[in-house]
DRENZA-724511 format. One record per residue (C-alpha): x, y, z negated. Coordinates in Angstrom, 2 decimals, decimal comma. Each point is the difference from the previous one (the first is absolute). Layout:
N
site xx=X&yy=Y&zz=Z
...
% end
This chain:
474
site xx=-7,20&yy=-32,84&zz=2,78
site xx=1,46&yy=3,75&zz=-0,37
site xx=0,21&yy=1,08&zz=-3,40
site xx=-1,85&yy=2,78&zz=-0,81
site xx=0,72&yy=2,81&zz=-2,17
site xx=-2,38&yy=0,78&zz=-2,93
site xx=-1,69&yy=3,72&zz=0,11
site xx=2,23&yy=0,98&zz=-3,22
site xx=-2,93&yy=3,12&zz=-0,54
site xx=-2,51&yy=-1,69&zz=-2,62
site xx=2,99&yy=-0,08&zz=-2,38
site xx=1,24&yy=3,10&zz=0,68
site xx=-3,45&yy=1,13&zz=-0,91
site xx=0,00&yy=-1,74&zz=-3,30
site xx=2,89&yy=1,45&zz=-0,88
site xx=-1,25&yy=3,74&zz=0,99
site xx=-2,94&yy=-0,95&zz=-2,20
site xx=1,92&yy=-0,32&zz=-3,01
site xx=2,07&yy=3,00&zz=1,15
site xx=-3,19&yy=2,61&zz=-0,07
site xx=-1,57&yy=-2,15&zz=-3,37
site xx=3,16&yy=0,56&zz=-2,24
site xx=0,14&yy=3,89&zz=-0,13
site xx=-3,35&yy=0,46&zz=0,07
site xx=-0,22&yy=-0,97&zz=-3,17
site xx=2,12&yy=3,23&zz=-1,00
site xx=-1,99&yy=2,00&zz=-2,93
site xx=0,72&yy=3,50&zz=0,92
site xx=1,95&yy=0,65&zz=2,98
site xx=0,49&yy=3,78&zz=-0,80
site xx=2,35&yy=-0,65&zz=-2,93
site xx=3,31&yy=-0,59&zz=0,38
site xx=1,81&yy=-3,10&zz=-1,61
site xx=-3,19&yy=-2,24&zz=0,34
site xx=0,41&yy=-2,95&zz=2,20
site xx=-0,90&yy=-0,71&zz=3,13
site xx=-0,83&yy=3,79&zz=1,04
site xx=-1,32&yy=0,36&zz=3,16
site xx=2,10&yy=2,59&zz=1,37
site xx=-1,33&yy=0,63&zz=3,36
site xx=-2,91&yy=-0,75&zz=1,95
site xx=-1,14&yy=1,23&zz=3,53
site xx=-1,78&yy=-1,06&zz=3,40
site xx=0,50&yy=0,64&zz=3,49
site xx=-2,50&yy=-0,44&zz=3,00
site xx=0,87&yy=0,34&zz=3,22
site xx=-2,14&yy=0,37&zz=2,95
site xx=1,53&yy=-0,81&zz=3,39
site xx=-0,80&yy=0,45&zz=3,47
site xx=2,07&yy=-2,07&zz=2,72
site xx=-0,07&yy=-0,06&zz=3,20
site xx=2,68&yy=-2,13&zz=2,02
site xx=-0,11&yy=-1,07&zz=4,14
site xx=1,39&yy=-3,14&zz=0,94
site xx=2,77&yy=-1,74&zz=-1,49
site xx=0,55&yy=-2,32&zz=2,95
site xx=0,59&yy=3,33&zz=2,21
site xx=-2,95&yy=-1,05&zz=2,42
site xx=1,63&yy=-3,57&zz=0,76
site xx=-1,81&yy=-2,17&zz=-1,58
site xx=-1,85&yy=-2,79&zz=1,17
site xx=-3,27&yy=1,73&zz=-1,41
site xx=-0,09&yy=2,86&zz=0,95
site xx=0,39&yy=3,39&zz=-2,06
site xx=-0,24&yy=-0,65&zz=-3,88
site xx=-0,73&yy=3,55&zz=-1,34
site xx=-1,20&yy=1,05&zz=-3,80
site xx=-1,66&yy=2,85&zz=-1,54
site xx=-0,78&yy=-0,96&zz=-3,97
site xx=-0,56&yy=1,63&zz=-3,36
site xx=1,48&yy=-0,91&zz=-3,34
site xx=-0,07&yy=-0,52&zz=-3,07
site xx=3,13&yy=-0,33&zz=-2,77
site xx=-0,32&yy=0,63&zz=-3,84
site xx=2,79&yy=-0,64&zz=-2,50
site xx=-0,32&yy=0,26&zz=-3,68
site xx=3,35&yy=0,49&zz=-2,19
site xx=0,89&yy=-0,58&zz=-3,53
site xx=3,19&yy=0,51&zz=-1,71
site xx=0,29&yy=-1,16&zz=-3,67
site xx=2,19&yy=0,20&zz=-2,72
site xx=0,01&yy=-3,16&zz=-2,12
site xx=2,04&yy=0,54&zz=-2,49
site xx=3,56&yy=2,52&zz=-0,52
site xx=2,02&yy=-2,02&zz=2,66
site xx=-2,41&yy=-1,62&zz=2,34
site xx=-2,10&yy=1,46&zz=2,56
site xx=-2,80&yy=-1,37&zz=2,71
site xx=-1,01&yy=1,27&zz=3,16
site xx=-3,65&yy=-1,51&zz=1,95
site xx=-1,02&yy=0,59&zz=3,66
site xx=-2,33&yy=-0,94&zz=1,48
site xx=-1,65&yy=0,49&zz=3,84
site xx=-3,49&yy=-0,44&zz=1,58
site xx=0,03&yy=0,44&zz=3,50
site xx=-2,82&yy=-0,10&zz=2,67
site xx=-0,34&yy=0,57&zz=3,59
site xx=-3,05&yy=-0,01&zz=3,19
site xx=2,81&yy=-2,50&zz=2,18
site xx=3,09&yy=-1,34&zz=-0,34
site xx=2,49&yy=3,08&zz=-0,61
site xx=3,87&yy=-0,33&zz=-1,10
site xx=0,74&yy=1,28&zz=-3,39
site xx=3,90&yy=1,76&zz=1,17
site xx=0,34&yy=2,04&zz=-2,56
site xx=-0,18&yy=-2,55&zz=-2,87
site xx=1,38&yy=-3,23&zz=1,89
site xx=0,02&yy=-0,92&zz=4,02
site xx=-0,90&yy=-2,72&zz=2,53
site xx=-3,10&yy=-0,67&zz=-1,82
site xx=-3,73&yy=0,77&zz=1,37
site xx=-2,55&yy=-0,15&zz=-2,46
site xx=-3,69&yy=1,40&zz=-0,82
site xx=0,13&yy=-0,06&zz=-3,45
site xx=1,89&yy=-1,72&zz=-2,66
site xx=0,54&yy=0,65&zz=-4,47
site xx=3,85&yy=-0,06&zz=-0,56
site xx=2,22&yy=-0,23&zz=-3,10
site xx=2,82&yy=2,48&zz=0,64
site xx=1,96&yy=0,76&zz=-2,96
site xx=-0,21&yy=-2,04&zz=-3,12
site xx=3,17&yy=0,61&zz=-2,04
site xx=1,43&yy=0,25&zz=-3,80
site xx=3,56&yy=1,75&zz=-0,53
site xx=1,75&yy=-0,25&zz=-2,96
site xx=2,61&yy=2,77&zz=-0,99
site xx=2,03&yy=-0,68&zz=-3,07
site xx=2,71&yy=-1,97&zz=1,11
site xx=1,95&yy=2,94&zz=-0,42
site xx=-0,58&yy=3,60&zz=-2,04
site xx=-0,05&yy=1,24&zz=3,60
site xx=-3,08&yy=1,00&zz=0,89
site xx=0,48&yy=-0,69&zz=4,25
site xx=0,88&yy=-3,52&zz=-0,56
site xx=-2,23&yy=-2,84&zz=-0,02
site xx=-1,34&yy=-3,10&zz=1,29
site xx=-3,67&yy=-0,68&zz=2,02
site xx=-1,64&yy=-3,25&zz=1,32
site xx=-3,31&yy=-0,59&zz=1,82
site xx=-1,06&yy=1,59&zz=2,82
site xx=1,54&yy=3,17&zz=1,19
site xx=0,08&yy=2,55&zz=2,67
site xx=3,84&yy=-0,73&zz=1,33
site xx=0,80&yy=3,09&zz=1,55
site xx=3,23&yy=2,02&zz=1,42
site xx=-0,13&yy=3,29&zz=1,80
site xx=0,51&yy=-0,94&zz=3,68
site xx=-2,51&yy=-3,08&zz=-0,16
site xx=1,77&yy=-1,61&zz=2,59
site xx=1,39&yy=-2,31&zz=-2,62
site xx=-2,72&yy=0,03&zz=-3,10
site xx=-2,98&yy=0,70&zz=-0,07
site xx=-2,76&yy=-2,70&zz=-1,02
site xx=-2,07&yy=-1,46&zz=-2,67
site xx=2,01&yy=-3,16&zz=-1,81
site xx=0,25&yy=-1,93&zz=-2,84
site xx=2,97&yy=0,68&zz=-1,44
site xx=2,52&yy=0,48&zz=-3,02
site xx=2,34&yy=2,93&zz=-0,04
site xx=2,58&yy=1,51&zz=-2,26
site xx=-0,31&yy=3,96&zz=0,69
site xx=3,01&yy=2,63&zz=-1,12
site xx=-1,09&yy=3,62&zz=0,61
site xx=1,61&yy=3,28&zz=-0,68
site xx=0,78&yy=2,99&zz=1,76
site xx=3,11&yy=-1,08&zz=1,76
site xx=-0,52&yy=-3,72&zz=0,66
site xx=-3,04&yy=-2,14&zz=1,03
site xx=0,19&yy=-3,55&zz=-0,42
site xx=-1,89&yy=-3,09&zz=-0,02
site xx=0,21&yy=-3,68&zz=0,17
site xx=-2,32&yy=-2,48&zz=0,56
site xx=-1,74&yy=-3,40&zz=1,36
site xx=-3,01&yy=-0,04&zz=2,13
site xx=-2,54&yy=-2,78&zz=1,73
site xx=-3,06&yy=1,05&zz=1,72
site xx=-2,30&yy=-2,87&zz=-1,29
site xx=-2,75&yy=1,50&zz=1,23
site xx=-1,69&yy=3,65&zz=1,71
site xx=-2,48&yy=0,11&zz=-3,03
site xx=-2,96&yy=1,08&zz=2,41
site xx=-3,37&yy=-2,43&zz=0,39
site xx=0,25&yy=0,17&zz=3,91
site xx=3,62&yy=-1,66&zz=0,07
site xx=-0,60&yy=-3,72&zz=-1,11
site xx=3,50&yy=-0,23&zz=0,41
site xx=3,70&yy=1,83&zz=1,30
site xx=0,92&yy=-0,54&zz=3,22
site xx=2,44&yy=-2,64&zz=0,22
site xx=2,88&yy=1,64&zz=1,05
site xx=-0,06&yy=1,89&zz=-3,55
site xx=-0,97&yy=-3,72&zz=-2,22
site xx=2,45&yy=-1,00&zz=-2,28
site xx=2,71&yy=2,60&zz=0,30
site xx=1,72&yy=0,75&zz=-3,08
site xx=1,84&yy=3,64&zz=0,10
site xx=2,81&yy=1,64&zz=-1,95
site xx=0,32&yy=3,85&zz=0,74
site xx=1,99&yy=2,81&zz=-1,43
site xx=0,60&yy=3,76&zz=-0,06
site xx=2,29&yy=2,51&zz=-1,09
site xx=-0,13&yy=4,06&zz=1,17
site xx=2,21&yy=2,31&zz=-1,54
site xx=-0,08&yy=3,85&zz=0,15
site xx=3,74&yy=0,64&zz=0,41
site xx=-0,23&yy=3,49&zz=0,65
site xx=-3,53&yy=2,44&zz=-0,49
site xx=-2,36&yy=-1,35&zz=2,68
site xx=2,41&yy=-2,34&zz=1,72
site xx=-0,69&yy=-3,47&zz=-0,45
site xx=1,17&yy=-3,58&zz=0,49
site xx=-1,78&yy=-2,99&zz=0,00
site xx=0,80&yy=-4,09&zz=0,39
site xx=-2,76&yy=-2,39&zz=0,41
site xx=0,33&yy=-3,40&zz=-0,35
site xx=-2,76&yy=-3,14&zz=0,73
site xx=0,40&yy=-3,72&zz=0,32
site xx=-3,04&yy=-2,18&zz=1,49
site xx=-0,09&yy=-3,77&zz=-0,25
site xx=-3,14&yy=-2,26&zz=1,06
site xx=-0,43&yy=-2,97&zz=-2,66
site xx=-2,71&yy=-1,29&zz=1,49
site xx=-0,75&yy=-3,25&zz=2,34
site xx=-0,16&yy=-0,09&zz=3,51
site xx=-3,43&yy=-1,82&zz=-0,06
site xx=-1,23&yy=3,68&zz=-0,78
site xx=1,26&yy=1,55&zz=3,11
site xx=-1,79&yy=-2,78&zz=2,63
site xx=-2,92&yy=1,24&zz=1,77
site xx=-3,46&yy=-0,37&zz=-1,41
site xx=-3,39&yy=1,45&zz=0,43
site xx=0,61&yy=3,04&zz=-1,27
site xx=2,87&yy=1,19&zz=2,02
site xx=3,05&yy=-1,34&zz=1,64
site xx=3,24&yy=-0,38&zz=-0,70
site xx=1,81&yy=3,42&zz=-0,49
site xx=2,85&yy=1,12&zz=2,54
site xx=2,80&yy=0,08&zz=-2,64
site xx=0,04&yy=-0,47&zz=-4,37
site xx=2,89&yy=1,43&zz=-2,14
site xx=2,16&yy=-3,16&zz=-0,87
site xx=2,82&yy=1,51&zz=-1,81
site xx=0,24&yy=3,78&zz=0,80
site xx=2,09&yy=3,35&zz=-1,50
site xx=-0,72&yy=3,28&zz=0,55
site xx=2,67&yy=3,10&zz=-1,08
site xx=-0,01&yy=3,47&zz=0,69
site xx=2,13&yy=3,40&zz=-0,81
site xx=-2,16&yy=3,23&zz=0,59
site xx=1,38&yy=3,91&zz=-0,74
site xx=-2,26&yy=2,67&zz=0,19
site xx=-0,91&yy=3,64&zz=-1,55
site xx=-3,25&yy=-0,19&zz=-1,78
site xx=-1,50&yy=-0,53&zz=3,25
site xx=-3,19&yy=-1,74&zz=-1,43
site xx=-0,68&yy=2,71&zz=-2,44
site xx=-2,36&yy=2,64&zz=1,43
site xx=0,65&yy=2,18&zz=-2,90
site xx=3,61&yy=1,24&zz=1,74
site xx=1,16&yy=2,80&zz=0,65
site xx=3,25&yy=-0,79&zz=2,14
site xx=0,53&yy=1,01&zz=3,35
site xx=1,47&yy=-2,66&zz=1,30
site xx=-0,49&yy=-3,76&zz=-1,02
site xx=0,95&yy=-3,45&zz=1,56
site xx=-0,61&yy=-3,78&zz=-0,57
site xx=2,14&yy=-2,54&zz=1,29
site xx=-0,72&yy=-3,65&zz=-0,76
site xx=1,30&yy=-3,36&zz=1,27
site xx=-1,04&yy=-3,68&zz=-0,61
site xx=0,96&yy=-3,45&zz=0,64
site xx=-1,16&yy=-3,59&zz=-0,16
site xx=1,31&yy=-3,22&zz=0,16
site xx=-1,38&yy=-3,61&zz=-0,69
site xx=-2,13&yy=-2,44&zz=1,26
site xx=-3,73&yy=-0,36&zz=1,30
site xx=-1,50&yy=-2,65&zz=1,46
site xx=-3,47&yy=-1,24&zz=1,61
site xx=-1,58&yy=-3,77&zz=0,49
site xx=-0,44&yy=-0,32&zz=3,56
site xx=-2,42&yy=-3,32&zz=1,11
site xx=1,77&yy=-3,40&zz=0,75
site xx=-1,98&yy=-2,84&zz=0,64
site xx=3,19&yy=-1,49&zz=-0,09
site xx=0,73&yy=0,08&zz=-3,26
site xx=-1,67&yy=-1,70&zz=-2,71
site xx=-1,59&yy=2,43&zz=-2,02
site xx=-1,12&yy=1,73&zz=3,44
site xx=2,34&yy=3,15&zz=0,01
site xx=4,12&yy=1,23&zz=-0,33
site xx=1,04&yy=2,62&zz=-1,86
site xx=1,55&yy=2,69&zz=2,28
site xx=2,74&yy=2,12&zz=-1,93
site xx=1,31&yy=3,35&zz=1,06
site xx=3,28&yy=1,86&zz=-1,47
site xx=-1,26&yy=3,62&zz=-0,40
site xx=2,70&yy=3,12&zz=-0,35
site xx=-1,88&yy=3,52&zz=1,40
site xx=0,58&yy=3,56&zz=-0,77
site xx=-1,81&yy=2,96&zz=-0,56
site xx=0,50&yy=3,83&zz=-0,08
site xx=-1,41&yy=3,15&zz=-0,41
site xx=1,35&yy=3,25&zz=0,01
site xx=-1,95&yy=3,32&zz=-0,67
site xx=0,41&yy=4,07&zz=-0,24
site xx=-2,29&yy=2,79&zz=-1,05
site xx=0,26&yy=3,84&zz=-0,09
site xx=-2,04&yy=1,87&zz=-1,99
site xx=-1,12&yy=3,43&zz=2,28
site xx=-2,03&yy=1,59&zz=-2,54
site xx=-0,48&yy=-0,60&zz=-3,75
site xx=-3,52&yy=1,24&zz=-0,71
site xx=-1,65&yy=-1,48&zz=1,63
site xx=2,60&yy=-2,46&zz=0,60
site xx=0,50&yy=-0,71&zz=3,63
site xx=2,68&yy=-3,07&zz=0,75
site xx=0,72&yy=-1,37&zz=3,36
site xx=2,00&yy=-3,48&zz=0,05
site xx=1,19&yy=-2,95&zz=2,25
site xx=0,30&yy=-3,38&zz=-0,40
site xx=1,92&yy=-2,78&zz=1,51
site xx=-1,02&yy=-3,77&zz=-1,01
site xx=1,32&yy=-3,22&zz=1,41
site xx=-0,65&yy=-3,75&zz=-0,77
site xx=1,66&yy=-2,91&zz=1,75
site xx=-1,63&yy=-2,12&zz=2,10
site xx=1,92&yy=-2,46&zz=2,25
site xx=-0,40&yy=-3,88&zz=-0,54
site xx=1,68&yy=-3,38&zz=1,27
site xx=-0,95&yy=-3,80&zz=-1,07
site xx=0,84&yy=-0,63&zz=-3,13
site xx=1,15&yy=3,58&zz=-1,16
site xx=-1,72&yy=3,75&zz=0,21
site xx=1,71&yy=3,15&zz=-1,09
site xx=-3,72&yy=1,67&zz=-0,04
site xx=-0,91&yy=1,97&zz=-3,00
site xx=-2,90&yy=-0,78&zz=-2,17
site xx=-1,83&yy=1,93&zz=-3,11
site xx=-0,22&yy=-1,58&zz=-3,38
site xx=-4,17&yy=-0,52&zz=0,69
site xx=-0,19&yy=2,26&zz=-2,56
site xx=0,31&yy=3,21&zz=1,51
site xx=-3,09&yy=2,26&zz=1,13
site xx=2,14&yy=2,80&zz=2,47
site xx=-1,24&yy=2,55&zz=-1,77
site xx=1,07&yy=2,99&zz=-1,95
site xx=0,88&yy=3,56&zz=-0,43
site xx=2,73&yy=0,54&zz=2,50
site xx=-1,37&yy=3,04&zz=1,37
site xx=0,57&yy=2,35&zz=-3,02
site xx=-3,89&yy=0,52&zz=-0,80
site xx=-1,77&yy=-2,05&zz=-2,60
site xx=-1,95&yy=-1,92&zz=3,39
site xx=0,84&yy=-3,80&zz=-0,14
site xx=0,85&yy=-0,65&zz=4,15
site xx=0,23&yy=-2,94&zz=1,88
site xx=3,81&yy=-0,14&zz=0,84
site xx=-0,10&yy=-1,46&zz=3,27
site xx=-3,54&yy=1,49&zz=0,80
site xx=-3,74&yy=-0,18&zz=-0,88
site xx=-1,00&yy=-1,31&zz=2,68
site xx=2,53&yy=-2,89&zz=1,06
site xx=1,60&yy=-0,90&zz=-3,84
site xx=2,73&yy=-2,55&zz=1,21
site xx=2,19&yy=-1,74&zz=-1,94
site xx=3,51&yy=0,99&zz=-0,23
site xx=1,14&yy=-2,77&zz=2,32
site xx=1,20&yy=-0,10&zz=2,87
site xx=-0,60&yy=4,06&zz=0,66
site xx=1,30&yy=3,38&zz=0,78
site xx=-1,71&yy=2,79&zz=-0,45
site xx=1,01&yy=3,81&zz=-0,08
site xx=-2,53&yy=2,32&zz=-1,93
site xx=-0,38&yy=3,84&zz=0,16
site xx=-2,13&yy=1,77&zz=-2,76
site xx=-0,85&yy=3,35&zz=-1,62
site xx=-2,26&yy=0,58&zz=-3,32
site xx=-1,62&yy=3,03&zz=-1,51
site xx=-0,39&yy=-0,34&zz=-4,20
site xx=-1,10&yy=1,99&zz=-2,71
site xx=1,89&yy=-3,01&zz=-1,82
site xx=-3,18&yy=-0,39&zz=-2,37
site xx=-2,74&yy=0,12&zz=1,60
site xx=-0,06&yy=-0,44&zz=3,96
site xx=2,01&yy=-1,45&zz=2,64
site xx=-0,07&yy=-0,05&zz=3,51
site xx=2,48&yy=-2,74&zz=1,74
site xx=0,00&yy=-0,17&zz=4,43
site xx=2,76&yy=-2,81&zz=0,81
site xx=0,53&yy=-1,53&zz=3,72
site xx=2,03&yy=-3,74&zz=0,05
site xx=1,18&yy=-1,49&zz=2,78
site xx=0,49&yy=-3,71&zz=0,05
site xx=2,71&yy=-2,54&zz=1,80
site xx=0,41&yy=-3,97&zz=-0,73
site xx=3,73&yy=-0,61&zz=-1,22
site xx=0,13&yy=-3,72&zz=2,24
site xx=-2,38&yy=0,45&zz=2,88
site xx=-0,56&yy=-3,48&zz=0,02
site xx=-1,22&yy=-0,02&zz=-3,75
site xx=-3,59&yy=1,10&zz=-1,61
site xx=-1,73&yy=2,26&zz=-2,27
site xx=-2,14&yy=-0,49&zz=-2,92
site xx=-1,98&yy=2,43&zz=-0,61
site xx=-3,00&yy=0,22&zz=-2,58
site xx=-2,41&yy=2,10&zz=2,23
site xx=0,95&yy=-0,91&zz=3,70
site xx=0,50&yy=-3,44&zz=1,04
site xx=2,65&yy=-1,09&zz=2,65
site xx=-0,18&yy=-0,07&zz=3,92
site xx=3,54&yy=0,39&zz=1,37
site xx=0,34&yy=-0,44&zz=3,52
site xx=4,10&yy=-0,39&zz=-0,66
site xx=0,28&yy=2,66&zz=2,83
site xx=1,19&yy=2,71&zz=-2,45
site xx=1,21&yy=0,77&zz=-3,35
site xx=-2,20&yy=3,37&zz=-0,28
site xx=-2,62&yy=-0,72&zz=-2,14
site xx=-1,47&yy=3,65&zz=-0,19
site xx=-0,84&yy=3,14&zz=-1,87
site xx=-2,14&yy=1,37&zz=-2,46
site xx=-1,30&yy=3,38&zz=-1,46
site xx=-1,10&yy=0,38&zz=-4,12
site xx=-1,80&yy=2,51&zz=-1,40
site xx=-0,11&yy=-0,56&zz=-4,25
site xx=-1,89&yy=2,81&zz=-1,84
site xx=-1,09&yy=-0,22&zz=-3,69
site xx=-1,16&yy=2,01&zz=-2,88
site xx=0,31&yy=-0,90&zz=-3,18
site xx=-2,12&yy=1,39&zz=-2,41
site xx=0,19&yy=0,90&zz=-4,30
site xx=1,30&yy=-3,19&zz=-2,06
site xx=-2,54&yy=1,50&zz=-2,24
site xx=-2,98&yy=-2,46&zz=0,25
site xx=-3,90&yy=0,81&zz=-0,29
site xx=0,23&yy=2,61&zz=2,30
site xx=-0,84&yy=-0,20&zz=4,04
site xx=3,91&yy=1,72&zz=0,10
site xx=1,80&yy=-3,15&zz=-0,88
site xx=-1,38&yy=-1,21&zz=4,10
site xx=2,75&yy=-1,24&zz=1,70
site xx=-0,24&yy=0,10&zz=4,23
site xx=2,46&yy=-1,83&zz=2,33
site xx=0,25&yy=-0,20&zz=3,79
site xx=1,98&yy=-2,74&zz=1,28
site xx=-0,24&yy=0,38&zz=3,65
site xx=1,63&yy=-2,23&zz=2,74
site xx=0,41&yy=-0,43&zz=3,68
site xx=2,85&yy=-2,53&zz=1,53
site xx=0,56&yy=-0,31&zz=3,63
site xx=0,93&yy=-3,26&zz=1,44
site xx=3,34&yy=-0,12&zz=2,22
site xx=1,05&yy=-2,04&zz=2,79
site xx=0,92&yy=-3,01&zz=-2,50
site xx=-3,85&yy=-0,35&zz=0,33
site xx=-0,80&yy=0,06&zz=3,23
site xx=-2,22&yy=2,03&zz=2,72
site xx=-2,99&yy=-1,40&zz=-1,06
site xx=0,40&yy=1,23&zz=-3,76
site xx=-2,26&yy=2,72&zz=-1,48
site xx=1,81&yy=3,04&zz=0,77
site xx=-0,83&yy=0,85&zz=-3,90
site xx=-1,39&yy=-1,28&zz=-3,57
site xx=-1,11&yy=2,40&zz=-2,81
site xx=-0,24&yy=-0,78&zz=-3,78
site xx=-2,05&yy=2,65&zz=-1,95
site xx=-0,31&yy=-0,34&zz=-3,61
site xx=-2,08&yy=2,75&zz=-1,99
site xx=0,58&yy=-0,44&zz=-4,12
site xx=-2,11&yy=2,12&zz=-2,41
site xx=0,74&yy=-1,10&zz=-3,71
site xx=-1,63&yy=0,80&zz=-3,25
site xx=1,32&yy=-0,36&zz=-3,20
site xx=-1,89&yy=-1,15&zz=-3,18
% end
């Protein structure tokens, strides 16, 4: 029988128990030097219209699946201070929905209509050294870099972190043991049992030029008997075996919305090498199945540039140029694949609006793909921004696929033009000042992707994704 993984949330919740129980038990949290001191407290809700057309692009055996649905999403914070070197941070997330939506903007490929999530659970501890940017954290953390095409996910994890203004750097081991939400009983298994080691270093070597190396290692630990089929699902395409990921990116500030430059670029590049592997069915063999193992080396690259046309408001116009490999053989593949811990998201527009990087409509993976992307943004830096972007999409190896989190495949193997798509990203972001209808944040994401011949004639000629975000703060 397959082994099934435990869901790993009731302990996480005893442990956030004892989390929120210790410093409440703080005497006076407006003086300073008693311990634990609640040092911040706030809540978010968000309210959330969606509307998305069919992610099967009208070839389905079905029929048209369309949605219109309203949510629901509240997250409470707390950040304490326990004692002179050691500090906590609590999040938490309620979430519900009228249908099954997809929750992009927090983590993809995963319909739900409701759900209560542990995010962030963490304790850091800062006196290993009398410098006040170094220390170490454990629990469960918000692993984050600024592309998000690497990090960008809720783990469990244990990290060594070195900050100051020239150099960034941190260190660390990581193992999703579980998605902490009641409507996952368990991961899916391509992410069971993989143990990761990930590092990164970025260093200012001259005023707002940067340099950055990132580093992670994935090995699965687990047994094979949890990768055959079962009721719940089948058995997944491809699992990490023994995996490395490295990657070199140079860029000026081109993630911070505050700048004032008028030109800026980004250039990154990654590579991985290693091993994955899938159980394919053999009644031959005595336990029923073979393991099928696959030497992986791919590539990845993207290269960006932005001019700034006027500084208040600031106006920017870039380009972008991103490529993944793609081609496979038996036996070996030089296709790129993410970490599974990346969301594709992040400021790379110069405004303070978190974009879909390969489109809000589509939101690929960065396998297997070319795309070429044209945008301009209006900002007041602070307040507003206005983002229009147009992508245009090719398959590296035309006789490859796509994974995508919103569209599903239907290659006719005809063509390697898998489209185009239009964004339009607007947000305001009101006062950080809370107890005031001025703190409202609004956001726009906005997006319409046009199947190409890779498709097929009998492909919608177009699929929308509309998202409408009003926040409050508490």
């Amino acid at each position: 029988m397959p082994v099934k993984q435990k869901n790993a949330f009731p302990p996480l919740l005893a442990a956030v128990t004892w989390l929120v129980a210790l410093p409440a038990m703080a005497q006076d949290e407006s003086q300073e030097g008693v311990y634990p001191r609640l040092l911040d407290f706030s809540t978010s809700a968000k309210a959330s219209a969606i509307s998305e057309s069919d992610r099967r692009l009208g070839l389905g055996p079905d029929g048209d699946s369309k949605s219109n649905e309203v949510g629901l999403d509240i997250k409470p914070e707390w950040v304490w201070q326990l004692s002179p070197h050691w500090r906590s941070k609590l999040r938490l997330q309620g979430f519900v929905a009228t249908g099954q939506v997809d929750v992009s903007d927090e983590i993809g490929g995963m319909e739900t209509d409701g759900f209560f999530a542990l995010r962030e659970a963490w304790v850091d501890y800062n006196g290993l050294t009398s410098y006040p940017g170094a220390s170490i954290r454990f629990g469960r953390e918000r692993l984050k870099e600024d592309t998000g095409t690497w990090w960008d996910d809720d783990i469990t994890l244990a990290r060594w972190i070195f900050d100051t203004t020239l150099l960034d750097t941190t260190v660390g081991i990581a193992n999703k043991v579980s998605e902490a939400r009641t409507d996952v009983n368990e991961l899916p298994k391509e992410e069971q049992d993989v143990a990761r080691v990930f590092a990164s270093t970025r260093w200012q070597w001259r005023k707002d030029h940067y340099l950055s190396f990132l580093a992670t290692h994935a090995s699965r630990y687990g047994s094979d008997d949890n990768l055959r089929a079962d009721s719940d699902g089948g058995t997944p395409e491809r699992v990490i075996e023994s995996l490395t990921w490295v990657g070199v990116r140079a860029d000026q500030a081109y993630f911070d919305w505050h700048s004032t430059s008028r030109f800026q670029y980004l250039a990154s590049f990654g590579a991985v090498t290693g091993e994955d592997a899938r159980l394919v069915a053999d009644p031959a063999s005595d336990n029923g199945f073979r393991r099928d193992e696959r030497d992986v080396s791919g590539w990845a690259a993207d290269l960006g540039l932005r001019a700034q046309l006027t500084e208040s408001p600031r106006w920017v116009v870039g380009v972008h140029g991103a490529v993944a490999s793609g081609g496979r053989e038996s036996g070996e593949s030089d296709a790129f694949r993410q970490t599974q811990m990346e969301s594709n998201r992040s400021r790379f527009t110069g405004t303070r609006s978190q974009v879909a990087r390969f489109g809000e409509a589509f939101q690929p993976e960065w396998s297997n793909l070319k795309v070429a992307t044209v945008y301009t943004a209006l900002t007041d830096r602070n307040w507003w921004a206005a983002n229009l972007l147009y992508h245009k999409y090719w398959m590296s190896d035309q006789s490859g696929t796509i994974t995508s989190d919103l569209v599903e495949p239907g290659f006719t193997g005809n063509s390697d033009d898998l489209g185009e798509s239009i964004d339009l990203v607007l947000g305001y972001y009101g006062s950080r000042g809370t107890g005031t209808w001025s703190d409202v944040d609004t956001r726009l994401r906005a997006g319409v992707f046009m199947p190409g011949d890779a498709y097929g004639e009998n492909a919608d000629s177009a699929r929308h994704r509309v998202v409408l975000d009003v926040t409050k703060r508490f």
